[in-house]
C-alpha positions as CSV (number, residue, x, y, z in Angstrom):
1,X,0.0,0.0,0.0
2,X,2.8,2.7,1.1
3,X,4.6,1.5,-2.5
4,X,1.3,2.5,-4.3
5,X,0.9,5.4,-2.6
6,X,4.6,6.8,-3.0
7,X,4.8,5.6,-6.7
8,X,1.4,7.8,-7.3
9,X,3.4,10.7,-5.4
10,X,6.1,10.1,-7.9
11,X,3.9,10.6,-10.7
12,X,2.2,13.5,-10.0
13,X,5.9,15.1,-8.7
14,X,6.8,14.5,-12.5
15,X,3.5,15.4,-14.3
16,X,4.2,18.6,-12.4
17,X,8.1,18.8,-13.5
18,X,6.9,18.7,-17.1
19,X,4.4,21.2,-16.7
20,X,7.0,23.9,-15.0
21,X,9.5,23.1,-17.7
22,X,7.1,24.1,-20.5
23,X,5.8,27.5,-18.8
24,X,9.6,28.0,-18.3
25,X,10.7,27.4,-22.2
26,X,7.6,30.0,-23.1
27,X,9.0,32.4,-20.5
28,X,12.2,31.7,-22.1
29,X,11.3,32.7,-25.3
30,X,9.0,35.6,-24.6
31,X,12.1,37.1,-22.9
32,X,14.0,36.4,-26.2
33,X,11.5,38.2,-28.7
34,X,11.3,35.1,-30.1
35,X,7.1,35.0,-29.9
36,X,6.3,33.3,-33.1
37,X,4.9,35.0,-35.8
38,X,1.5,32.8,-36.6
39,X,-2.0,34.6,-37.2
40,X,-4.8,33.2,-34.6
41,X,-8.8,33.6,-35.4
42,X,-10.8,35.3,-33.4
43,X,-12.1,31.5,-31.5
44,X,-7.9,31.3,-30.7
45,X,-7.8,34.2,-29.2
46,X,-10.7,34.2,-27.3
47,X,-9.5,31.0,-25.3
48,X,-5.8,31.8,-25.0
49,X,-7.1,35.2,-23.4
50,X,-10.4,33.3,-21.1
51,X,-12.5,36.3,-22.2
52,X,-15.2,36.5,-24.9
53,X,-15.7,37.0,-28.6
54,X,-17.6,39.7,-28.2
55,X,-15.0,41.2,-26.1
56,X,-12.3,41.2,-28.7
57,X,-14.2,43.0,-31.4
58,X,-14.9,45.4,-29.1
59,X,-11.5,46.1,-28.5
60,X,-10.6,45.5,-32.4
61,X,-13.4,48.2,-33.1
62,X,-12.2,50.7,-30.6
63,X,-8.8,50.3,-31.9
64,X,-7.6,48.8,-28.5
65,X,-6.4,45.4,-30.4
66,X,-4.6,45.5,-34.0
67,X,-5.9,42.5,-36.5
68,X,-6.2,42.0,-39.9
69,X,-9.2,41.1,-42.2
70,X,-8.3,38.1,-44.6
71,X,-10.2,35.8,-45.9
72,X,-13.8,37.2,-44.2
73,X,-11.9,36.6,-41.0
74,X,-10.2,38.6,-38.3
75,X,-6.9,37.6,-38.1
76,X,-4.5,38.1,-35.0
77,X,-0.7,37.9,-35.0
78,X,-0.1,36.4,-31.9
79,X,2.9,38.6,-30.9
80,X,0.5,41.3,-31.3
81,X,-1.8,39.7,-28.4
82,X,1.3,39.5,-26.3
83,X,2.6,43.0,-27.4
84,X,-1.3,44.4,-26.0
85,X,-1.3,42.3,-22.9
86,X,1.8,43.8,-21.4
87,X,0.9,47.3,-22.4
């Protein structure tokens, strides 16, 4: 039972490793400048940012957020997300 029980510690100990390693590698390359350059839709951005749709075209229309239009979409570089969030 006390094997179980530390082998389950173990596990979660190193699900928890891997999870500070990859916030450290993004920190990493935020500090860098090396945010890739790829275009997120609106949906994207919504989720990496936890706040509504309707909430980003607001800020798009009131110039708050810069996108482009492509393709009947709004497009978002995501270095320009990043740029806005630490304004």
């Amino acid at each position: 039972m006390v094997l179980i029980l530390i082998k389950k510690i173990m596990e979660i100990i190193k699900m928890n490793e891997i999870a500070i390693i990859e916030k450290l590698d993004r920190i990493e390359k935020k500090i860098d400048g090396k945010i890739p350059n790829r275009y997120l839709d609106i949906q994207k951005v919504a989720e990496m940012l936890s706040i509504s749709v309707s909430s980003i075209r607001r800020r798009v229309r009131t110039g708050e957020l810069k996108c482009c239009r492509k393709l009947g979409k709004l497009l978002f570089k995501e270095a320009d997300i990043w740029k806005w969030l630490n304004d």
